[in-house]
C-alpha positions in Angstrom: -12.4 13.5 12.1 -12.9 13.5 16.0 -10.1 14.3 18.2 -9.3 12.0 20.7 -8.3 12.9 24.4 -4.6 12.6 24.6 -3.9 13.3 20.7 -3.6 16.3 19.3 -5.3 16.3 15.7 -4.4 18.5 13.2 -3.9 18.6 9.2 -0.5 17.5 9.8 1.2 14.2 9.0 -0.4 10.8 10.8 3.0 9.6 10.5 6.5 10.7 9.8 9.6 8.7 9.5 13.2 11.2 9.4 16.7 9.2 8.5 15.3 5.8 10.1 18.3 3.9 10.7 17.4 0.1 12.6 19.9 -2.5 12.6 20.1 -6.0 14.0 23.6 -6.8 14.5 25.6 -6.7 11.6 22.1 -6.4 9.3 21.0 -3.2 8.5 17.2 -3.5 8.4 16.4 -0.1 7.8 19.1 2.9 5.7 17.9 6.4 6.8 14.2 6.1 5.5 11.9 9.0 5.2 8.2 8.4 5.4 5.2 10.8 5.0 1.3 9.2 5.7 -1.2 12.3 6.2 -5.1 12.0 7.1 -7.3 10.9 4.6 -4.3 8.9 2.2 -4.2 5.3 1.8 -0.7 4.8 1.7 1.0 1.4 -0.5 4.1 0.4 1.1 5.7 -1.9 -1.5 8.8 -4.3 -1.5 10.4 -7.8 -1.6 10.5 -9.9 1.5 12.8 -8.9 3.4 12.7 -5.3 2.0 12.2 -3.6 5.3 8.3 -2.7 5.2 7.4 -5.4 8.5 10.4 -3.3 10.5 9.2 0.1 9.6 5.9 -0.7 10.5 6.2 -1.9 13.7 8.6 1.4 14.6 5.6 3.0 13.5 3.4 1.2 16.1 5.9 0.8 19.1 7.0 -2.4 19.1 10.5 -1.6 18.2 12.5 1.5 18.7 14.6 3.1 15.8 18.7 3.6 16.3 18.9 6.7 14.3 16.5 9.0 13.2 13.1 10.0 14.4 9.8 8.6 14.4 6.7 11.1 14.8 2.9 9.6 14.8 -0.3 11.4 15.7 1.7 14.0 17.2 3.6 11.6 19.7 6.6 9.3 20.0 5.2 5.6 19.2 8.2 3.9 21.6 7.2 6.4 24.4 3.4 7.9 24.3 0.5 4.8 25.4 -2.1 7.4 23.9 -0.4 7.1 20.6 -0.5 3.6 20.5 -4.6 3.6 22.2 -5.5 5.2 18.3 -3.7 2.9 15.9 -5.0 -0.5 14.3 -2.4 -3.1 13.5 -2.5 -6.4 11.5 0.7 -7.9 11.8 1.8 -10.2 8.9 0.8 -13.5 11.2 -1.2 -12.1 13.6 -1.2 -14.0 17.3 -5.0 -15.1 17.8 -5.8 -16.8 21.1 -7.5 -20.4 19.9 -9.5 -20.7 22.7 -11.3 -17.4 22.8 -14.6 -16.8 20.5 -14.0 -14.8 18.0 -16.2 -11.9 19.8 -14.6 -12.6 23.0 -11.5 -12.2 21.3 -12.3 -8.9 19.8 -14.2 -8.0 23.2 -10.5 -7.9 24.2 -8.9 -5.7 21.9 -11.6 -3.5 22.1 -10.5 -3.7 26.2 -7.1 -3.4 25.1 -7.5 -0.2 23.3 -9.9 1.6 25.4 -11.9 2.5 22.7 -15.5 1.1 22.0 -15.7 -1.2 18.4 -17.7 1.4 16.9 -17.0 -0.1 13.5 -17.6 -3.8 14.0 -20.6 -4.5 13.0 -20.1 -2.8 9.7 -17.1 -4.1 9.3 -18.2 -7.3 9.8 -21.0 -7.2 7.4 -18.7 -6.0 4.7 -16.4 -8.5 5.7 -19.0 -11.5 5.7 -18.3 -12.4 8.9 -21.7 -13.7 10.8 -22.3 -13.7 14.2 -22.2 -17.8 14.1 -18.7 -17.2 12.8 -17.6 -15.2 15.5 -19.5 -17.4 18.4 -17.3 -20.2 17.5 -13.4 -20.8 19.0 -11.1 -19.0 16.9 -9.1 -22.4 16.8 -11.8 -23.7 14.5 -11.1 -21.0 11.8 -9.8 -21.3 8.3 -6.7 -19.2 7.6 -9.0 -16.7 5.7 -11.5 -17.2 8.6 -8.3 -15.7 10.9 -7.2 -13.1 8.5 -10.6 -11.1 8.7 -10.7 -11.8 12.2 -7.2 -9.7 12.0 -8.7 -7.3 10.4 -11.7 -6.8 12.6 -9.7 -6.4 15.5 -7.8 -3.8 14.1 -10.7 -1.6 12.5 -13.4 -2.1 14.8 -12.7 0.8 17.3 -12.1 3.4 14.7 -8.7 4.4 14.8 -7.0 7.1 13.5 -4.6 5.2 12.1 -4.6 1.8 10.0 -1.2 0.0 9.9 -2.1 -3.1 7.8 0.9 -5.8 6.9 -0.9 -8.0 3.9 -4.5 -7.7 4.6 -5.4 -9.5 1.9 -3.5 -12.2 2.4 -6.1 -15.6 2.5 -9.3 -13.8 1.3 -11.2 -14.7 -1.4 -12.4 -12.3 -3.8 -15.8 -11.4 -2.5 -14.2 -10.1 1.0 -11.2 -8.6 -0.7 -13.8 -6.4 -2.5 -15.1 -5.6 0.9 -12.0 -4.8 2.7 -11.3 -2.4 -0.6 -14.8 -0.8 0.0 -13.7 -0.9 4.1 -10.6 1.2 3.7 -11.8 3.5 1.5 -14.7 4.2 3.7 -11.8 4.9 6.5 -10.0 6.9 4.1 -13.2 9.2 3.2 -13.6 9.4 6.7 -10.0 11.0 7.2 -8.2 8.2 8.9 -4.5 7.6 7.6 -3.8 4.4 6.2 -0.2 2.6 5.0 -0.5 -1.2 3.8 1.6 -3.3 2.5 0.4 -6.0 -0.1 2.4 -8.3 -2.7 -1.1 -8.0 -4.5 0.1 -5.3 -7.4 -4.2 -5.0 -8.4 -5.0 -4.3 -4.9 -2.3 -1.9 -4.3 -3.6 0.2 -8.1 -7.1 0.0 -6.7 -6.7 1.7 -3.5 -3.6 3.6 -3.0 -3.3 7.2 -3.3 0.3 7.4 -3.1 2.7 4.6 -3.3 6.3 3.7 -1.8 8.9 1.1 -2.5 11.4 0.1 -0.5 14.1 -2.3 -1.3 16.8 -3.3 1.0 16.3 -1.1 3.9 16.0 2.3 1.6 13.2 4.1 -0.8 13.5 3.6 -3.9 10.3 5.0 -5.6 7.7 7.4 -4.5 4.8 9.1 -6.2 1.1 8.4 -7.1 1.1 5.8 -9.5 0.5 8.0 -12.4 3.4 10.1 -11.5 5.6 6.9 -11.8 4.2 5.4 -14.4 5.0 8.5 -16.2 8.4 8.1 -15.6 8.3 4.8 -17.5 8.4 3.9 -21.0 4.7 3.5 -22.7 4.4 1.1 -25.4 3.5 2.2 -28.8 2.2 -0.2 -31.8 1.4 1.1 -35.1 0.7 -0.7 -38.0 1.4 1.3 -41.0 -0.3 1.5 -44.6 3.2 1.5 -46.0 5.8 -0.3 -44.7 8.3 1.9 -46.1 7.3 5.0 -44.4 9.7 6.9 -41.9 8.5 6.9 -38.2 9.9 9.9 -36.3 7.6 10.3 -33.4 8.6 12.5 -30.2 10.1 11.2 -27.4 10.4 8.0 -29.1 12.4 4.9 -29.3 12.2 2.1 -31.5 12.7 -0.8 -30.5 11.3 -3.6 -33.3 10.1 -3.2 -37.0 8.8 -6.0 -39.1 7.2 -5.0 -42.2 4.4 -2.6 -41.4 4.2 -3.4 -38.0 6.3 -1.1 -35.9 7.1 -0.9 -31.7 8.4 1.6 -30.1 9.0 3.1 -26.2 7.7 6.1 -25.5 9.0 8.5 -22.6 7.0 12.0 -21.7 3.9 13.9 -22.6 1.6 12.1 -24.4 -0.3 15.5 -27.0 2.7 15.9 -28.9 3.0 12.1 -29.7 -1.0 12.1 -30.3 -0.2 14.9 -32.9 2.8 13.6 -34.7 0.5 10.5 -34.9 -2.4 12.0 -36.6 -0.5 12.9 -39.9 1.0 9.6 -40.3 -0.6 7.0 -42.6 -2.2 4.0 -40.5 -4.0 0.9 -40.7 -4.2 0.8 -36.4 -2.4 2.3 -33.5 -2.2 1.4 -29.8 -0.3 2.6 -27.1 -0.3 0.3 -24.0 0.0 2.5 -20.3 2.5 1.4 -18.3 1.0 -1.1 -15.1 2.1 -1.0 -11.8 3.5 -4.7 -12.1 5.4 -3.4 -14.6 6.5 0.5 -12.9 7.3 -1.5 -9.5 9.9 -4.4 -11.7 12.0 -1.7 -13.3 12.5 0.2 -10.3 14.2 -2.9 -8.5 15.8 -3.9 -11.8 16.9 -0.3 -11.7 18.3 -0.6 -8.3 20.1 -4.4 -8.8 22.0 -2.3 -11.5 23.1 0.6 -9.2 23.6 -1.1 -5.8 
């Protein structure tokens, strides 16, 4: 990673949120939120609309200033320091796009905007399928997809150090969503920070390091995905030889039997299970992992119980 002139660089944290408090009027957007993004991490920022992920991100990238609590990115206060903001990429959830422009005049002036040179758009571009006929034509010809990678473009093509991307994959078809995956990753290698949000549970499992939820204004679940899927129930299905034998099994509960066929949820390690299942007498076994559609549902029915 290449230090830029008016940002210190260091294996610190791209960005960190302390007890981020923002309220608009009487509606708390944000409850005291804590947020960690360090180089090199592709960050999942997960939630319902209206969850609070739009309003943290743009605190992260200046555009509006937290009432309590602290925000620190690339070393510098985002409300205050222009050098801060000169190394970020943004895609807003409905990015702005001048009709009139060409898409390459348009970039031409983000690029302007950010004092940086677009390093990264021609490879971006390629990986993007985005020709050079697409981009000589007025943006107000575009397709909504057409727009979205245009959004995208814009906010990879200098290089920054940091990506803040709000639904990037919102409007592309499968062949460019497997381009942006191969984009950010190549960012990630690279050492730049990345948080995204996406509704897109598949695309969120394929990327992200680390993932975190937020519902209501607060976090409600953080980890790598296989930490919190570990912290949710497998599913294990045997089918037994006799359908009167006992089924004790560690860290199990069971929770349907019907003649030989038996389910059960399973919390913990997986060895001990794998041995208490070796001695018992089976036609089949299968034990389903927990997905991340499934590990991000509990979690907010989890905190529609407690709230």
């Amino acid at each position: 990673m290449v230090p830029r002139e008016g940002i210190h660089v260091t294996g610190d944290p791209t960005i960190t949120l302390a007890g981020v408090t923002k309220r608009f009027g009487e509606h708390i957007a944000l409850r005291g939120v804590d947020l960690e993004v360090r180089p090199g991490e592709i960050r999942g920022f997960l939630g319902p609309n209206g969850a609070g992920k739009t309003t943290a991100m743009r605190i992260i990238v200046g555009l509006l200033r937290a009432d309590e609590g602290t925000a620190t990115v690339l070393g510098g206060d985002p409300w205050r320091d222009h050098a801060v903001r000169a190394d970020l990429g943004y895609l807003p959830s409905d990015p702005g796009l001048y009709g009139r422009m060409r898409g390459s005049e348009l970039l031409d002036y983000f690029a302007a905007l950010s004092e940086r040179e677009p390093v990264l758009r021609a490879a971006a571009s390629d990986l993007l399928r985005f020709s050079d006929a697409d981009l000589a034509r007025p943006v107000r010809t575009y397709s909504k997809g057409m727009r979205q990678k245009l959004g995208v473009l814009q906010a990879v093509q200098h290089d920054p150090l940091l990506l803040i991307l709000d639904e990037p994959g919102e409007g592309l078809d499968p062949l460019v969503l497997s381009g942006l995956v191969e984009l950010l990753r190549d960012r990630r290698d690279a050492g730049r920070a990345i948080l995204f949000s996406s509704h897109v549970l598949a695309e969120v499992s394929a990327l992200c390091d680390r993932v975190t939820m937020i519902r209501d204004g607060a976090i409600v679940g953080e980890g790598t995905i296989a930490e919190l899927s570990t912290q949710r129930a497998r599913t294990v299905i045997l089918e037994l030889v006799d359908p009167t034998t006992t089924v004790e099994l560690p860290g199990c509960a069971m929770t349907d039997r019907t003649g030989t066929r038996v389910t059960l949820s399973h919390h913990g390690e997986v060895g001990p299970l794998l041995q208490a299942l070796s001695v018992l007498d089976l036609h089949d076994v299968r034990i389903e992992e927990v997905s991340l559609d499934e590990v991000f549902m509990e979690y907010y029915r989890e905190h529609e119980v407690t709230s």
